[in-house]
ZASE-440492 format. One record per residue (C-alpha): residue number from 1; residue in three letters; z, y, x. Coordinates in pm, whole numbers, plus 50000, padded with zeros to 5 digits. Example, Ala and Ser with C-alpha at 12.3 -4.5 7.8 and 13.67 -1.06 7.14 Angstrom:
# residues 2
 drense rovo     z     y     x
      1  ALA 50780 49550 51230
      2  SER 50714 49894 51367
END
This chain:
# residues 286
 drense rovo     z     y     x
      1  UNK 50174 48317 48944
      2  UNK 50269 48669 49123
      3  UNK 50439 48906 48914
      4  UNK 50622 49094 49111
      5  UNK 50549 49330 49369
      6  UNK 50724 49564 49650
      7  UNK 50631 49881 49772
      8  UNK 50778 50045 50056
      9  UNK 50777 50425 50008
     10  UNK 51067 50551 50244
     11  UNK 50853 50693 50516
     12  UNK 50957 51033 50664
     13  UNK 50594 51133 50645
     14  UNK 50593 51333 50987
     15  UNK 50182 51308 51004
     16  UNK 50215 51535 50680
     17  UNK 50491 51814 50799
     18  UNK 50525 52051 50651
     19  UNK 50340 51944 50333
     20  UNK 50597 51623 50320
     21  UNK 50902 51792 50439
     22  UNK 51059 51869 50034
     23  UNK 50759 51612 49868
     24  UNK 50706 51272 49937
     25  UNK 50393 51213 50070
     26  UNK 50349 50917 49841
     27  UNK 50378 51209 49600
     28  UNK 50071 51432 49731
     29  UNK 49811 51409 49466
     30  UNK 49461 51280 49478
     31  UNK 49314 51442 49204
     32  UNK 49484 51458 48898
     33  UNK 49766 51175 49003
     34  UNK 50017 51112 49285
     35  UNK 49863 50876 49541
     36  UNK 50192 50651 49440
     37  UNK 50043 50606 49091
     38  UNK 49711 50464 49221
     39  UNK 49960 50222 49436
     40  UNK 50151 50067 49136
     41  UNK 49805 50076 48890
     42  UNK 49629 49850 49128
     43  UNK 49932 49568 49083
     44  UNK 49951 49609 48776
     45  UNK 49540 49545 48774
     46  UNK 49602 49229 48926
     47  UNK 49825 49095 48663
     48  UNK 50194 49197 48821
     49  UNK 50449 49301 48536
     50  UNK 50778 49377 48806
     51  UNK 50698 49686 49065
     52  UNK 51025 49709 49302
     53  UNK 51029 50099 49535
     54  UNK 51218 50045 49838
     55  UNK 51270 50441 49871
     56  UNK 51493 50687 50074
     57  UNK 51758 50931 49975
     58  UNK 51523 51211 49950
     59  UNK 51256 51067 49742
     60  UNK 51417 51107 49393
     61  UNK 51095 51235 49261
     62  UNK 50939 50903 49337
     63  UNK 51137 50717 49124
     64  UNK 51120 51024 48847
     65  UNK 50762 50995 48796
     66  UNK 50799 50618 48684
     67  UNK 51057 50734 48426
     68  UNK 51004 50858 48052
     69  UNK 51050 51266 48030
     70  UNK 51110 51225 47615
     71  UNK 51078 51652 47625
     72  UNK 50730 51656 47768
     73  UNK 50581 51365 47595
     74  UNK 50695 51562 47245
     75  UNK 50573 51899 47376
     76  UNK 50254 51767 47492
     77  UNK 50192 51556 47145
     78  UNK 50307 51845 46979
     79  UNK 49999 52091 47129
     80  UNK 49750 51789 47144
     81  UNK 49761 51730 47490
     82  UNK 49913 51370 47535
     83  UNK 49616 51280 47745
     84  UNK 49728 51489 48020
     85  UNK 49994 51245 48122
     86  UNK 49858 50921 47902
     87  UNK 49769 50758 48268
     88  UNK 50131 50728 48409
     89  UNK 50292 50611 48018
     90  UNK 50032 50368 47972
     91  UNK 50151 50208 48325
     92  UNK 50537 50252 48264
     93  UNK 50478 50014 47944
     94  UNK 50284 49811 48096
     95  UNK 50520 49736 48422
     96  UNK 50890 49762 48459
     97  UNK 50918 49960 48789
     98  UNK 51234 49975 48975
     99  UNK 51388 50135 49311
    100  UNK 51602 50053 49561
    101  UNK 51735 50293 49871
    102  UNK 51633 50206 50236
    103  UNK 51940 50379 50351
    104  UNK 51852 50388 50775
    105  UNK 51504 50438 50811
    106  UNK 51450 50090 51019
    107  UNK 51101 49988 51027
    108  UNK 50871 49813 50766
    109  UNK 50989 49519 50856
    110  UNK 51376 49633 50724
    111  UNK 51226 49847 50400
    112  UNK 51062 49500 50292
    113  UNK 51430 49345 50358
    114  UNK 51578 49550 50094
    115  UNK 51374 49350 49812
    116  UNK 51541 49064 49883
    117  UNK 51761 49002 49659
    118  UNK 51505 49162 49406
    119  UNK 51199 48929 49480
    120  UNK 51431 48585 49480
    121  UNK 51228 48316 49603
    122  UNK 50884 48409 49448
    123  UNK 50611 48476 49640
    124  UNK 50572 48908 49591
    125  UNK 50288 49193 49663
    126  UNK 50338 49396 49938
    127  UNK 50164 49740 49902
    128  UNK 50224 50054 50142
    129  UNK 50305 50352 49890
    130  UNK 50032 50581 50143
    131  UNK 49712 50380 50123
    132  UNK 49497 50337 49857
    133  UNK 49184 50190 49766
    134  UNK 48827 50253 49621
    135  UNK 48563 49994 49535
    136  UNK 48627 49626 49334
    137  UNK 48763 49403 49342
    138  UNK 49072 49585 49440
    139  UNK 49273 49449 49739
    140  UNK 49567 49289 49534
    141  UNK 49337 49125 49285
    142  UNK 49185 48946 49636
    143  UNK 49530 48862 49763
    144  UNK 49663 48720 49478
    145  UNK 49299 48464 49453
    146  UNK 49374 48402 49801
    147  UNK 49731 48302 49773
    148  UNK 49669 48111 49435
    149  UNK 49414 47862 49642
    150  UNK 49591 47852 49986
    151  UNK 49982 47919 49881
    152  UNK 50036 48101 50247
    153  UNK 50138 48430 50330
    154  UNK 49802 48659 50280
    155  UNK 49741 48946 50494
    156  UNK 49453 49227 50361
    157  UNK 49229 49246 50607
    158  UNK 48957 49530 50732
    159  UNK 48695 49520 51012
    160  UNK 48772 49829 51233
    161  UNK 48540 49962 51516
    162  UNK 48587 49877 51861
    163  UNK 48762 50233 51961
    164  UNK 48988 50191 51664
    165  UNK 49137 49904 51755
    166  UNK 49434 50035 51964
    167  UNK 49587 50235 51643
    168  UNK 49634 49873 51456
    169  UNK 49787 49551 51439
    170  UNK 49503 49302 51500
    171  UNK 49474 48946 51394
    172  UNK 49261 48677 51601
    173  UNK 49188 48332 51425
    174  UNK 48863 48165 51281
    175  UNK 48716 48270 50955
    176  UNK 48675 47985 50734
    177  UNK 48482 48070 50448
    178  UNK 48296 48401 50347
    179  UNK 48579 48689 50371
    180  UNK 48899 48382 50427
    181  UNK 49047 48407 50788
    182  UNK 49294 48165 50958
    183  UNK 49521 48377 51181
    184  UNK 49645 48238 51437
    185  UNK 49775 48521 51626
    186  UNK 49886 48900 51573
    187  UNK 49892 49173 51821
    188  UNK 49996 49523 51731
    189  UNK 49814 49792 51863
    190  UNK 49624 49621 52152
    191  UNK 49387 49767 52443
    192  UNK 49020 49724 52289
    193  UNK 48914 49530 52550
    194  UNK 49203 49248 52485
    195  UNK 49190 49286 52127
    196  UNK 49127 48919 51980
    197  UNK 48895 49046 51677
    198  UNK 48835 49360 51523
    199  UNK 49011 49275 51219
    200  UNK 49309 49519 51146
    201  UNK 49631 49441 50939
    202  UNK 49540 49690 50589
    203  UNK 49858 49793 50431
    204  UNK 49820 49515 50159
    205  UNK 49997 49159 50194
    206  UNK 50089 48851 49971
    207  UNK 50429 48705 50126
    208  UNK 50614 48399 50088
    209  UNK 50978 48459 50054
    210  UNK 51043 48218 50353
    211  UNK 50971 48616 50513
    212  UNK 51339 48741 50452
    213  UNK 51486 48467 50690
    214  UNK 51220 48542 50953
    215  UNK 51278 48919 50871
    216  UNK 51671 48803 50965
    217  UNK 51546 48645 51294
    218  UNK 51304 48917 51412
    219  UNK 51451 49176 51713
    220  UNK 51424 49538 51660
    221  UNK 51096 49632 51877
    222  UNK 50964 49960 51972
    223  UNK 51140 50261 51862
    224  UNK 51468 50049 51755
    225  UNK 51253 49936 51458
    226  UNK 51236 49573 51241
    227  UNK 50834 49535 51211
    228  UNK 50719 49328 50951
    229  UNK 50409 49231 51220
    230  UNK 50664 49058 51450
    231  UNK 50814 48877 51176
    232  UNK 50499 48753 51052
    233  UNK 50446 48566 51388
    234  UNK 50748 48423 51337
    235  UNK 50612 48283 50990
    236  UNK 50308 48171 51176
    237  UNK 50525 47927 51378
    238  UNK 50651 47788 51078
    239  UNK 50319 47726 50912
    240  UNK 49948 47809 50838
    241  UNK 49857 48222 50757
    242  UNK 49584 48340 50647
    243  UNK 49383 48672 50651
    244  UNK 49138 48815 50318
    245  UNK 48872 49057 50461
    246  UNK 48876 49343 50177
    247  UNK 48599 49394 50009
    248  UNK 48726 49751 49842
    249  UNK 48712 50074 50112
    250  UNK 49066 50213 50249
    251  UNK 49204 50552 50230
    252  UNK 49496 50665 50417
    253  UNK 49645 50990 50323
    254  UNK 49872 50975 50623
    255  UNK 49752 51302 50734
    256  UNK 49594 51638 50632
    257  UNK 49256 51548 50716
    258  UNK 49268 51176 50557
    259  UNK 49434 51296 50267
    260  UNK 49133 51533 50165
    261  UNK 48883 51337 50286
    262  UNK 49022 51083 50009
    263  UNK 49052 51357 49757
    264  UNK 48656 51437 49758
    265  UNK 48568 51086 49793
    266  UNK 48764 51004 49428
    267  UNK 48595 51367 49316
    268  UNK 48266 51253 49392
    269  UNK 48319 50922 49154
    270  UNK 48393 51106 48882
    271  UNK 48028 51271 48748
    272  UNK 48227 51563 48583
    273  UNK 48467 51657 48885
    274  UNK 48218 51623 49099
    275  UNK 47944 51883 48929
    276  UNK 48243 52134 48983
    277  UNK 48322 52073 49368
    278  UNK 47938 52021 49461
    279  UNK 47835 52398 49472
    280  UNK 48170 52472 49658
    281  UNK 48075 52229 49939
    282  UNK 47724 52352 49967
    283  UNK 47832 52706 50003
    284  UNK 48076 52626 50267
    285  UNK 47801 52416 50499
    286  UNK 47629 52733 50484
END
C-alpha cells in the first residue's frame, strides 16, 4: 500500500520571471487555489496519508499554506466565511504534509534524493509541484493500480505529437495491455525522427526505493544536473519498468501562456465561473 508521497517544488521558475521571482510558481493560483494545492489533493485522492515538499530556501510560503493560521480560521468562522479556505483545512487533516530544503538546486534527480531518509524503503508518489491534472481517474489513482499489480517503478505516461517530441523524455517499449507499457528504454529530449514512441515521461511516477542507490550511482548530466531520467535507466538494468498511459489531460503552468490556458480550462468546468468569464471572452474575439 502507498502512503506516502514526494513532491519536488524547488524549481527557480525562470519560464515564469518575473511573476515567480518573490512567489513560487507552485504558488500561482488556478482559480481560487494555488496550483500546489491541486498537487497534494490528487495524493491524497488516491489514498496517500504522508505528503513530503522537497523545497528551496525561498519558498517559505509553500510550506505556510499547508500550516494552520489559528487567527484566520477564527476570523473567518467568526463573519461566516469558513468556506473560503474549507478546501486547504479539509486536506491538512486529512494528510500530514511535511518539507524538506533542496539546499543546491541540482536537478530532479537530487530534489527526489532529499526524501530519502523520509520515504525509507516504501515504494512513494512522485508528483512535480507545476503540473496538474483534469479528467478521472486522476494520474496517481492510475499509478498506484499499476504498481499494486506489477510492483515496478511506474512512470505516467502521455502520447505527445510528433513535433513535440524533442521538448520530452521519451520512453520506447511494447504496450502490453490497454494503457500498460513495458519500457525498455528512455531518451530525453530526442530528434523526432529517432524518437522510439511518442510517449512522453508526465511529471507523475510511482518509484521503488531501490531509486536512491541508483540516484547515488547516476553522473551529473547536462547543465551539472542529477536527472531522475538517467537514473531510471539505471533501474531498468536492474529489473522490469513499466509505463501507465494517463487517461486524465495535463496542464503545465510552467509559463505565462500555459498557466492561463489552465486557468480557463478549470473556469469552464465550473457552470457558475464559467457564466462570468464567457461574455468576457466573446467580447475580446471581437
Amino acid at each position: 500500500m502507498i502512503t506516502k508521497a514526494l513532491i519536488p517544488a524547488a524549481g527557480f521558475g525562470t519560464r515564469m520571471l518575473p511573476a515567480a521571482k518573490a512567489i513560487p510558481k507552485e504558488m500561482l493560483p488556478v482559480l481560487d487555489r494555488p496550483t500546489i494545492q491541486y498537487v497534494v489533493e490528487e495524493a491524497a485522492a488516491a489514498g496517500v496519508n504522508d505528503v513530503l515538499l522537497v523545497v528551496s530556501r525561498d519558498k517559505k510560503t509553500v510550506e505556510d499554506h499547508f500550516d494552520r493560521h489559528p487567527e484566520l480560521e477564527q476570523r473567518l468562522a467568526a463573519g461566516g466565511k469558513s468556506a473560503l479556505v474549507e478546501s486547504i483545512t479539509r486536506l491538512v487533516e486529512k494528510v500530514r504534509v511535511h518539507s524538506t530544503r533542496q539546499m543546491e538546486q541540482k536537478g530532479l534527480g537530487h530534489a527526489v534524493l532529499q526524501g530519502r531518509q523520509h520515504v525509507g524503503d516504501q515504494p512513494f508518489l512522485c508528483l512535480l509541484g507545476d503540473t496538474i491534472f483534469s479528467g478521472s481517474p486522476a494520474p496517481a489513482e492510475q499509478l498506484i493500480a499499476a504498481y499494486n499489480q506489477h510492483k515496478t517503478t511506474i512512470i505516467g505516461l502521455e502520447e505527445v505529437a510528433p513535433e513535440k517530441v524533442e521538448r520530452y523524455g521519451i520512453v520506447g517499449g511494447k504496450m502490453l495491455t490497454d494503457g500498460i507499457f513495458q519500457i525498455d528504454t528512455l531518451v530525453e529530449k530526442p530528434k523526432a525522427s529517432e524518437a522510439p514512441s511518442r510517449y512522453a515521461i508526465a511529471a507523475r511516477y510511482v518509484l521503488t526505493p531501490d531509486i536512491f542507490d541508483c540516484i547515488d550511482r547516476t553522473p551529473k548530466g547536462k547543465g551539472g544536473e542529477i536527472q531522475l531520467t538517467d537514473a531510471i535507466k539505471l533501474q531498468l538494468e536492474r529489473g522490469p519498468i513499466h509505463g501507465v498511459v494517463l487517461k486524465a489531460k495535463r496542464h503545465d503552468i510552467g509559463n505565462p501562456i500555459d498557466w492561463l490556458k489552465t486557468n480557463l480550462v478549470y473556469a469552464a468546468k465550473d457552470a457558475a465561473t464559467w457564466q462570468q468569464i464567457k461574455p468576457l471572452l466573446a467580447e475580446l474575439m471581437k
